[in-house]
N, C-alpha and C positions, 0 to 999 in steps of 0.2 A: 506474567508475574515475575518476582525480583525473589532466587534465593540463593543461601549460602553455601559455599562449598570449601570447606575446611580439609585439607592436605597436609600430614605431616615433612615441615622443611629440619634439613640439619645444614645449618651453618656449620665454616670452616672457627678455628683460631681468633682469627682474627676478623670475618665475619663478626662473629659474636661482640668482637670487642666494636666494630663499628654500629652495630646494631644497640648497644649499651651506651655509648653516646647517642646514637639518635631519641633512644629512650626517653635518657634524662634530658635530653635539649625539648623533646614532645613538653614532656613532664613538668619542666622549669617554667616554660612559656604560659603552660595553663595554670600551673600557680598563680605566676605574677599578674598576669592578665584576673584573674577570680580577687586577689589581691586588691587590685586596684577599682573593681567595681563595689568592693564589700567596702572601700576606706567613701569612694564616692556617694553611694548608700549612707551610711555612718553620717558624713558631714554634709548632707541636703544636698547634692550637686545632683546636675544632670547625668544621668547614666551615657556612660564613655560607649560611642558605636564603634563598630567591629570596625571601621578603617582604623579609627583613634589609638586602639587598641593594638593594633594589627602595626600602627607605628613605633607606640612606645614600647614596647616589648619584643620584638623584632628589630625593626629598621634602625633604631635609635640605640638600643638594648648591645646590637652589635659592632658601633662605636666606642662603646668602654670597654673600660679592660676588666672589670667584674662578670660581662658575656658576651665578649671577644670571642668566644669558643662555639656559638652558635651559626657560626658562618662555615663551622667544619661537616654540619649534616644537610640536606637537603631542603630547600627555603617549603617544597610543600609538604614535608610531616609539619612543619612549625605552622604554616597557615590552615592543616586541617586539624589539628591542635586547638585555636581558636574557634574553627567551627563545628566544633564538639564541646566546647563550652555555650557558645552560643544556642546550639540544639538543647542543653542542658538546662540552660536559664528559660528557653519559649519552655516545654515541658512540665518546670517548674510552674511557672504564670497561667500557662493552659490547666492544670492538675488545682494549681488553687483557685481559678475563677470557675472549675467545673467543666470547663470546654472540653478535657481530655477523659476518657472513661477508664475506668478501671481502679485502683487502689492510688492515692495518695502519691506525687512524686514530691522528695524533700530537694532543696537547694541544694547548685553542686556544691564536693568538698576538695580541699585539698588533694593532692595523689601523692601516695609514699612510694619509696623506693623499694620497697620490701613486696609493696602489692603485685598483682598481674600489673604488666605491662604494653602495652598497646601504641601502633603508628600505623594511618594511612597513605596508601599510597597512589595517587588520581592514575586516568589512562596516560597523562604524560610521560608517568615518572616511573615506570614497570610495565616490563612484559616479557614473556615467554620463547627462549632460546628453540630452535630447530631440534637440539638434544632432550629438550623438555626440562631447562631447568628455569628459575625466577632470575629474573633481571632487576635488583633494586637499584635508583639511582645513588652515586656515591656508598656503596654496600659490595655489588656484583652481584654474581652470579649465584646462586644459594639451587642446593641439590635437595631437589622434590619427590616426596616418594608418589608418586599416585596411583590411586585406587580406581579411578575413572576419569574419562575425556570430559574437559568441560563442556556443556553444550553451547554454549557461545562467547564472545570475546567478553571479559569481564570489564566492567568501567571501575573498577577498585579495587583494590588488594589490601586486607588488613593484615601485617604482622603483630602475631601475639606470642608473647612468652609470662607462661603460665607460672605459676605459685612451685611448683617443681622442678622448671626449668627447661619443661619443650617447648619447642618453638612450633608454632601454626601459623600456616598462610589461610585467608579466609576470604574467597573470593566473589564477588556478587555481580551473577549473571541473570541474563533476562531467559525466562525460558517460557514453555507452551504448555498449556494444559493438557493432558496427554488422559482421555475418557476412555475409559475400561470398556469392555461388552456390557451390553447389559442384562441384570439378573433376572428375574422373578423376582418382584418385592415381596408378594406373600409368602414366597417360600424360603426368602433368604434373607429380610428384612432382620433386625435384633436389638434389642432393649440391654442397655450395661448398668449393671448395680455394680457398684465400686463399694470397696469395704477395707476390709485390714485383717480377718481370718484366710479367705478366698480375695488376689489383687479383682478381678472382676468377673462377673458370671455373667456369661451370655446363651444366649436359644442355644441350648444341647450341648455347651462345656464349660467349664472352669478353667481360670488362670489362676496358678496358681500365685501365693506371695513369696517373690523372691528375697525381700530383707536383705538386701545387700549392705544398710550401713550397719544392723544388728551382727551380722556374718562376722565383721572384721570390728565390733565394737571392742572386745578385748584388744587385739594388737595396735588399734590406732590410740586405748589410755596408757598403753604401754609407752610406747613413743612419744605421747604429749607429757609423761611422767620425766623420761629421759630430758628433754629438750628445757622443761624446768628446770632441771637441778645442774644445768650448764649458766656457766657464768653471763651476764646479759651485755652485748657487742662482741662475745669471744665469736672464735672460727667453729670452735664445736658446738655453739648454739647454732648457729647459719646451718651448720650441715644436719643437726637434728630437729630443726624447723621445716630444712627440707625432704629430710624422711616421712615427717607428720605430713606434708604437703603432698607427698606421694600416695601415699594411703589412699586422701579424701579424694587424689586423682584418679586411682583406681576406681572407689568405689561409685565417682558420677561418669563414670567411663563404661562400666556395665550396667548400669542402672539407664542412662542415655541408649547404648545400645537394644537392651531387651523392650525397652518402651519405641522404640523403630519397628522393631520385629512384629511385635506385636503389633501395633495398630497398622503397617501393612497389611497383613495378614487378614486382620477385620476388613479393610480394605477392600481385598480383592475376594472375601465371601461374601460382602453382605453390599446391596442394593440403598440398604437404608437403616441407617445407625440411630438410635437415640438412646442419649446419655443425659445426667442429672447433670442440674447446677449448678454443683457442690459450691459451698462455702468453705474452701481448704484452711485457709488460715485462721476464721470463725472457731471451727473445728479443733486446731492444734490450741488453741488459746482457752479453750474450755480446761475446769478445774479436773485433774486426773494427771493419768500417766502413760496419756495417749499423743502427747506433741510429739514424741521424737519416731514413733510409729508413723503415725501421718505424714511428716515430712520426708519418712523414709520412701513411702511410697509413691511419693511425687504425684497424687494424681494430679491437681491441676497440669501440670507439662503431658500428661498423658490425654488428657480430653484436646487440647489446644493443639496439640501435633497431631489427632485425629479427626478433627477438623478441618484443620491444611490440609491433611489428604485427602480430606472425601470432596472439600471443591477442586482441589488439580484434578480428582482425578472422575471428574462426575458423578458423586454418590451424593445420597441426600444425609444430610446431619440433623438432627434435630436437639434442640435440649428441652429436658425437661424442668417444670420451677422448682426449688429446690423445698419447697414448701407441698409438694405432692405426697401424699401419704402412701407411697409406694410399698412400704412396711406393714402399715398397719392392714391395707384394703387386701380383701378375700379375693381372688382373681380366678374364681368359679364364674363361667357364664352365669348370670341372674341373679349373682348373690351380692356382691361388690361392698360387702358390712366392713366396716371400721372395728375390727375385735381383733387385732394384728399387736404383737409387741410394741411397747410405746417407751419412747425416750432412754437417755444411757442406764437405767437402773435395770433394764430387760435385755441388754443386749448379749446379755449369756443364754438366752432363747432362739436358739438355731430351728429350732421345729414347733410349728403350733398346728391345734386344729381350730376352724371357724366354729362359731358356737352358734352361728345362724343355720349353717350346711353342713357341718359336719367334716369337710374336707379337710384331710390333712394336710399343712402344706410346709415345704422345704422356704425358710427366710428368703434366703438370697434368689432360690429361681420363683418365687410368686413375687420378688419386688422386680425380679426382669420382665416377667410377664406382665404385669400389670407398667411398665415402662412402655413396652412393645405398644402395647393398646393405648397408651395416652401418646404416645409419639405418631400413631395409623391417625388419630384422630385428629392431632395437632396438622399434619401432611394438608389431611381432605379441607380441611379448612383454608389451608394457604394456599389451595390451587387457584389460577385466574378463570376470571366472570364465566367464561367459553366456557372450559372444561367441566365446572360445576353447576350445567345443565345437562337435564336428559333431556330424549326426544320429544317429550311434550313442552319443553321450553320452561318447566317451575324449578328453580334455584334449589340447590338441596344442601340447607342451611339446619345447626344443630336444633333438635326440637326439643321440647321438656319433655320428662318424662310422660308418657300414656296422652300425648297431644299425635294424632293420628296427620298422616299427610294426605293432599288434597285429590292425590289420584287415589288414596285405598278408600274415598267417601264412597259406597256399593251405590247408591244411588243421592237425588238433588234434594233439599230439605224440602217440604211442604210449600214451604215458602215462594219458593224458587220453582216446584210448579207451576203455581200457580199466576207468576209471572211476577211476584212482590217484589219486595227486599229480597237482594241477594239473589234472583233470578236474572236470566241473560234476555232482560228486555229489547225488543227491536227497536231502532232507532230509528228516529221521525225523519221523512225527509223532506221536511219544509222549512 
């Protein structure tokens, strides 16, 4: 499998200043290229293919004297430039005829100067010095802090400089699945309720919610106050924009980190995870005063990065639909009544008791528990044909309630005495 490995780089002086034209040449290129397919769109033409493209905006582009100056950075950020628009445009087409899954992708847009900044670099055109620093073509040599050895020779290196002004290398290697020992599933197996009082409760403990953009919500209106009431193109807007920039970098800086931690962690205890399939964005969009909660907790990033790791690293994942009454159902063996808190008008109900059994239960560990046991059941279902027989060879397939199975029948119906219907008549052999 293919992931990324992000190392903070600090450019020189002038580095930097090479690196700021590469930028805007990236930059320039995929405009005018998005440019030229939105005016061909407009007036009925055929859509311009990537060589076409790839000539007038390039080859051509650096003929005049208007982008005479694209000949000063490296010809491949300018051609993987193009095919990042082109990935951008399939995406788009894929997402609106349905082929792609997940949420809505819109057409690309323009890129501003102001925003993050981004250039790739193929295995040609970079690599890594004896001293362990980056080699970028036309750039140099760029001093890398590293945190650890890559495990293999990377086929790409992205440089990015962020909304506050550091730079990261982002390197994409191939590596190996690397499978843990293996657990007890019954004993280490665990069901995640995700929430916004407790970030998720699992089998015997609590995470708690860290609110990291709540923590620094005063100091970051503070600073979007400041950056206001500076004049707009001056130098002390720039520098109070990138104050504000800092903040928001801090606070997805820790918020990225502790969602690592954590879901290792699940990781390397548990055998077999099953979590909801939350609707995140469903959720923040609801009428209240719960979006900026929501998004502060990031779950979706948090199920999606612990799912990565439970296939590297050999655990089972399960999700549950997000439409399971995990809330409301009683999770006493025998009892399983729907009398459980219901929708946002109760969710100040941290404790109830079943009104069938009497059991008092804790919200958030009876919706883990009751996860646990829809996730054990969801498992025995998805095993193959083989393994879900026993030694008498009958499939052991979910049954309805009080439909008995065919080995606990104590003895043969009447019937089947007798040698009728439904008895193991012998067979003629003529």
């Amino acid at each position: 499998m293919k992931l990324r490995y992000n190392v903070r780089v600090y450019p020189s002086a002038s580095q930097r200043g090479s690196l700021a034209r590469a930028f805007g040449c990236a930059r320039v290129v995929w405009n005018d290229a998005l440019r030229l397919r939105r005016d061909a769109h407009v007036q009925g033409l055929p859509r311009p293919t990537a060589a076409e493209l790839s000539k007038r905006v390039i080859t051509e582009a650096k003929k005049t004297l208007e982008r005479a100056w694209l000949g000063e950075v490296s010809a491949v950020v300018l051609q993987q430039s193009l095919r990042d628009l082109e990935t951008a445009y399939s995406n788009f087409f894929a997402s609106k005829t349905g082929a792609r899954k997940g949420p809505r992708t819109g057409p690309p847009k323009m890129k501003k100067k102001t925003a993050r900044q981004a250039i790739r670099f193929t295995a040609n055109a970079h690599s890594i010095t004896k001293g362990g620093k980056l080699r970028l073509s036309k750039i140099g040599d760029l001093e890398v802090r590293w945190s650890r050895e890559l495990p293999s020779k990377p086929s790409s290196v992205t440089v990015i400089k962020d909304p506050s002004g550091r730079y990261f290398a982002s390197f994409v290697v191939e590596v190996e699945d690397k499978p843990l020992p293996e657990l007890d599933v019954e004993e280490t197996d665990t069901g995640i309720d995700l929430g916004l009082s407790s970030y998720a409760v699992l089998r015997g403990r609590k995470i708690a919610s860290p609110k990291f953009f709540r923590r620094q919500e005063r100091k970051l209106k503070r600073a979007q106050r400041a950056a206001s009431r500076k004049g707009k193109g001056s130098n002390n807007r720039r520098k109070a924009q990138q104050a504000v920039a800092k903040i928001h970098a801090r606070i997805a800086d820790r918020r990225r980190d502790f969602i690592e931690q954590e879901t290792t962690r699940i990781v390397r205890e548990s055998q077999a995870v099953y979590a909801e399939d939350l609707n995140v964005k469903g959720m923040a969009n609801r009428r209240g005063r719960l979006g900026k909660s929501i998004h502060d907790q990031s779950l979706g990033r948090f199920v999606r990065t612990l799912e990565a790791k439970c296939a590297r690293y050999g655990r089972t994942f399960v999700t549950i639909d997000r439409w399971f009454p995990s809330t409301q159902q009683c999770s006493t063996p025998g009892c399983g009544r729907l009398t459980g808190p219901k929708g946002r008008e109760e969710l100040h109900v941290r404790v109830w008791t079943c009104t069938e059994c009497g059991t008092r239960h804790d919200r958030d560990e009876n919706a883990e528990a009751n996860l646990r046991a829809a996730g054990r059941k969801r498992v025995a279902e998805m095993r193959p044909e083989a393994e879900r027989q026993n030694a008498c060879g009958e499939h052991v397939r979910p049954r309805m309630p009080g439909q008995r199975s065919m080995k606990q029948e104590p003895t043969r119906s009447p019937a089947a005495a007798r040698g009728g219907a439904g008895g193991n008549r012998p067979r003629s052999r003529g």
